[in-house]
C-alpha positions as CSV (number, residue, x, y, z in Angstrom):
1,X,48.0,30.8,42.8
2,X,45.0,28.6,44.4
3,X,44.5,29.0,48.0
4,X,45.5,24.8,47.8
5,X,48.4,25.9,46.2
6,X,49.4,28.4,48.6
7,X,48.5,25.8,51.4
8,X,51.0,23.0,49.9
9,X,53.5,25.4,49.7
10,X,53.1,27.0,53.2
11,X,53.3,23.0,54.3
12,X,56.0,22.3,52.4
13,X,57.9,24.9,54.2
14,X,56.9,24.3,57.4
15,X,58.0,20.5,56.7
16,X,61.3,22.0,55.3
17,X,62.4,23.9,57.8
18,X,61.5,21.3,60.5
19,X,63.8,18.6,59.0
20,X,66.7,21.0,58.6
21,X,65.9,22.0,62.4
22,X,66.3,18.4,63.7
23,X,68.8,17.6,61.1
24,X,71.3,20.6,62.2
25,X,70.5,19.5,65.7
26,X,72.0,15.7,65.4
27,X,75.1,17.2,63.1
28,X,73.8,15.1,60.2
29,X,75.5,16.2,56.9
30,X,72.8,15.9,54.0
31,X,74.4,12.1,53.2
32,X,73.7,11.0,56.6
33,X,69.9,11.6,56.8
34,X,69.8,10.6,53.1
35,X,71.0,7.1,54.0
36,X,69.5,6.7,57.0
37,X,65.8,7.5,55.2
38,X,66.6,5.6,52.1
39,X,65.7,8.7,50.3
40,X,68.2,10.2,47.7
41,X,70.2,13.0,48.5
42,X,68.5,15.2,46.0
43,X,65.2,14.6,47.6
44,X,66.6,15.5,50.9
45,X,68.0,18.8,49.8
46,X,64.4,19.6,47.7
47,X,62.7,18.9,50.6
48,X,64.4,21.3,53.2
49,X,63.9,24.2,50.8
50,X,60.2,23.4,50.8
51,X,60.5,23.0,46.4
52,X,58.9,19.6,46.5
53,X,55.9,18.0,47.8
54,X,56.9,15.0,49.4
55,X,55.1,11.7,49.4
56,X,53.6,10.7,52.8
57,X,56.1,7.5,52.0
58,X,58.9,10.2,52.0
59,X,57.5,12.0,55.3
60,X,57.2,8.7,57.1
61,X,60.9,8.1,56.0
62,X,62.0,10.8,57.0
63,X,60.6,11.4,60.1
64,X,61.4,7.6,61.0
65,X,65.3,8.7,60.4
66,X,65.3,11.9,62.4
67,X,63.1,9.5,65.2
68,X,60.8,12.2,65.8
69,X,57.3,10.4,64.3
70,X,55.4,11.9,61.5
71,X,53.2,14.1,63.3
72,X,55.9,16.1,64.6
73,X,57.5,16.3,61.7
74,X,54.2,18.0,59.8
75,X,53.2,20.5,63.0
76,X,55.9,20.6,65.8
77,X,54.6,19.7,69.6
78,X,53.2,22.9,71.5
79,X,53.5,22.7,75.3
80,X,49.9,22.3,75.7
81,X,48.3,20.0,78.2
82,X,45.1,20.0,75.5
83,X,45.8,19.8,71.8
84,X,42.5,20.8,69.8
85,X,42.3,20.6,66.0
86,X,38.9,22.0,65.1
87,X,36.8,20.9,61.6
88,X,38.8,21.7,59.0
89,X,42.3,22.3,60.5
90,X,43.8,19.0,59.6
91,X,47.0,18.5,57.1
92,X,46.2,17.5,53.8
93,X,49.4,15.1,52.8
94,X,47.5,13.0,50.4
95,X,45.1,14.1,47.3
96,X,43.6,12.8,44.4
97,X,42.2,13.9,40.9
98,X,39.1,12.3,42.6
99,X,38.4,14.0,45.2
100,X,40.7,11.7,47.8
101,X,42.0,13.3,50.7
102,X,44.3,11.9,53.7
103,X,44.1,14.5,56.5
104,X,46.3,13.7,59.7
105,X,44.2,15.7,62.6
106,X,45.9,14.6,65.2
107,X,49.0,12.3,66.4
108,X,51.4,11.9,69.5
109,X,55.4,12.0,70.1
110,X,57.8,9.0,69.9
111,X,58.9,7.1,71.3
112,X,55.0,5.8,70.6
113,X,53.6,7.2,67.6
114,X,49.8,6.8,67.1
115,X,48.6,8.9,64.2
116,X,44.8,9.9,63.6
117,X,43.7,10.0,60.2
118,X,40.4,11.3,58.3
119,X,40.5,9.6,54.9
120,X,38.2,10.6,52.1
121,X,38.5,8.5,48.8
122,X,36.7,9.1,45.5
123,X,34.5,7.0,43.3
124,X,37.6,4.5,42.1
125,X,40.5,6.1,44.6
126,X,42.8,3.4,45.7
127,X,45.7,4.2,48.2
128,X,48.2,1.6,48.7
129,X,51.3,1.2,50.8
130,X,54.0,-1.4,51.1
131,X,54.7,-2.7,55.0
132,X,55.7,-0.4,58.0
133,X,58.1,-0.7,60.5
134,X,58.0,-3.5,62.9
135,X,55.3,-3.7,65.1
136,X,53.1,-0.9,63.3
137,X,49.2,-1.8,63.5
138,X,46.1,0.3,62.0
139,X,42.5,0.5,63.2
140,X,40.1,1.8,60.2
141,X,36.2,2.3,60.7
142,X,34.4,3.6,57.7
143,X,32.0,6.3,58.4
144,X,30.5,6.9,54.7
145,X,30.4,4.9,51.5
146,X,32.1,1.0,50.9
147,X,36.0,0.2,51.2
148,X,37.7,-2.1,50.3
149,X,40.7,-3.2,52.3
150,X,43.1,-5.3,51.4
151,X,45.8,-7.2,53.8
152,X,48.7,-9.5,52.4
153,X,46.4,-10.9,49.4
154,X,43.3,-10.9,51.7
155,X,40.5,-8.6,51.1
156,X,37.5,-7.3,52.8
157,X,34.5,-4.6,52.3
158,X,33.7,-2.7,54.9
159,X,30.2,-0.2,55.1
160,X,28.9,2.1,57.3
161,X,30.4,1.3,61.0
162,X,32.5,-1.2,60.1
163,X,35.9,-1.3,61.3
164,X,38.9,-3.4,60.7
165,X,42.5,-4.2,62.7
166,X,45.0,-5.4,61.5
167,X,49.1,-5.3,61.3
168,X,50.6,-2.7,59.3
169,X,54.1,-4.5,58.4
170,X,52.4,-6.3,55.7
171,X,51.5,-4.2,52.2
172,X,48.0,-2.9,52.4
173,X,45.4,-0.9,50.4
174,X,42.3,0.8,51.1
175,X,40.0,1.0,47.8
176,X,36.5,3.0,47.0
177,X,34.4,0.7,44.4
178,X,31.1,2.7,44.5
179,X,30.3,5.2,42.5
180,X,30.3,7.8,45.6
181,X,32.8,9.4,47.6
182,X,33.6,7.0,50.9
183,X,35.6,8.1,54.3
184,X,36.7,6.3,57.1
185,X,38.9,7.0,60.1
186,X,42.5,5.2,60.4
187,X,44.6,5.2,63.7
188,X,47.9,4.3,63.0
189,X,50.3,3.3,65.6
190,X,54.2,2.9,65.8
191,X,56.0,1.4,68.7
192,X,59.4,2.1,69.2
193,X,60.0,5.5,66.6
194,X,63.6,6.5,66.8
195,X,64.6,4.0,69.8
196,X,65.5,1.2,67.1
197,X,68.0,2.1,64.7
198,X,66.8,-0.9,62.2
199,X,63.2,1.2,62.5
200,X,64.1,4.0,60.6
201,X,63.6,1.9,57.1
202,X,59.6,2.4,56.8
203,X,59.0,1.1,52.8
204,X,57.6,3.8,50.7
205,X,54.1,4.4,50.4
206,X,53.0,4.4,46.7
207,X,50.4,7.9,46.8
208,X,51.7,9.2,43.6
């Protein structure tokens, strides 16, 4: 097995055994987080035992269900008043035949989320995702390369220090159209996680 592979499944069990933890902990039968993620019940029981790799649309469900934020869900809190991750130590939960990758390197317990994101995309990557729960809003600035974002229909090309906000609960896509690899930075924030029981339906992100 390839060190990657090794390092999906590790994360895969790590995610696992953190949703049974917090599912166990509510008194949630299988059926009950299932309908509360909009996930099928299969999916819930392949992803406790750490057999499937989930979609980052799957994750955010989830962890919007359980109320707990996606970060946590990926790498539970330490009690730690400084939380360092160091070059190299974020969580892959997005890759491409490309060369893509989404690493989340950093994020913050609900009740307000704000996830930190290093996003590589290849030459011809595109990542899209349908709208977030309400009051979700992104921050992107592109560090290398030209993407292309699009917002509800509109479009726009950022380069090199550009940066771009905008609200998350409308479908959105960032794209690579040069012939290079690009990467930018995306904060993600998300008011309110596991206060509002209409909250916990996040649509899926399409990362294949």
């Amino acid at each position: 097995m390839h060190a990657v592979d090794e390092e999906t499944a590790a994360l895969a069990g790590v995610i696992g055994a953190r949703v049974r933890q917090e599912r166990l902990s509510r008194t949630w039968t299988l059926d009950h987080l299932a309908d509360a993620a909009g996930v099928s019940r299969r999916m819930v029981v392949n992803v406790e035992q750490g057999v499937t790799n989930p979609s980052v649309g799957t994750l955010l469900r989830l962890s919007d269900a359980l109320g707990i934020g996606l970060p946590a869900l990926v790498e539970p809190p330490r009690p730690a008043a400084l939380r360092v991750t160091r070059d190299g130590e974020g969580v892959a939960l997005w890759t491409s035949d490309a060369g893509g990758r989404g690493l989340l390197v950093a994020g913050t317990g609900p009740p307000d989320v704000v996830e930190l994101w290093d996003w590589t995309l290849g030459p011809g990557d595109r990542h899209a995702s349908d709208a977030h729960s309400t009051g979700t809003k992104e921050l992107i600035q592109v560090r290398d390369g030209t993407v292309t974002v699009g917002v509800a229909g509109d479009s726009v090309v950022l380069r090199p220090g550009d940066a771009l906000a905008f609200a998350g609960t409308v479908p959105h896509s960032y794209a690579n159209p040069g012939a290079a690899p690009a990467r930018f930075s995306l904060a993600v924030f998300q008011p309110g996680v596991g206060t509002d029981p209409g909250s916990t339906h996040r649509e899926e992100h399409r990362h294949g």
